[in-house]
C-alpha positions, 0 to 999 in steps of 0.5 A: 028220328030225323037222323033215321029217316035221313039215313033211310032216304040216303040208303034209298037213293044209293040203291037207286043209283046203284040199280039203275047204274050204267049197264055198259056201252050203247051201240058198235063196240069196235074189236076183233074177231078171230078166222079159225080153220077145221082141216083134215090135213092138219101142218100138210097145207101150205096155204089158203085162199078165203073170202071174208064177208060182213056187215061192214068193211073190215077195219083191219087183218092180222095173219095167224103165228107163222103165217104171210098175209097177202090182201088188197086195200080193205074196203067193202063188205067183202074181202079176200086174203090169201095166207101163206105158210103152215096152216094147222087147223084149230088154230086162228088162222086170221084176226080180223078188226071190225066196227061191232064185235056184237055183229059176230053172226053176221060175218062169215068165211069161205075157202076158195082154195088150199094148196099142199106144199108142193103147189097142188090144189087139194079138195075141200072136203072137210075143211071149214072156217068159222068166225068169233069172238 
């Protein structure tokens, strides 16, 4: 009976550590997030002027396959870039390093501008950037 009642509490206890477990990590889980652009003009822009916002500083960038990265020193909610090279759209275009990748909608992109091949501002209507994982 003893033998039993051992096995039942060792049974209990491993079920307890088991559900009661860690359930992951606490707090900012640093990481990347990526910049992804929607452009009517897909392999005809030859580069883009954008400006990333966030929570906190940037704590790195990495220019998309094929792209040049131009930037100043990180620091500061706010960050412009510019790329250049064939920007395709549907593509990440930019990968960037923040503190908290659980922070994701607090970052956004905006387009201050994209130039065709031949250096001529185009409008930008139909272009759009969005932020993720």
């Amino acid at each position: 009976m003893k033998r039993l009642l051992a096995g039942a509490a060792l049974a209990a206890i491993v079920l307890v550590v088991v559900t009661c477990g860690d359930d992951g990590p606490v707090g900012p889980v640093a990481g990347t997030l990526s910049v992804r652009l929607t452009s009517p003009n897909t392999g005809a822009d030859q580069a883009i002027l954008l400006t990333v916002t966030g929570p906190t500083a940037l704590t790195s960038a990495t220019a998309g396959s094929g792209l040049r990265l131009f930037q100043p020193p990180l620091g500061g909610p706010e960050t412009r870039f510019a790329l250049v090279g064939r920007v395709s759209t549907g593509v990440t275009i930019l990968t960037i390093g923040v503190e908290d990748v659980g922070r994701v909608n607090e970052y956004s992109a905006a387009i201050e501008g994209v130039s065709r091949a031949d250096y001529q501002l185009r409008s930008l209507t139909g272009y759009e950037l969005t932020v993720g994982r």
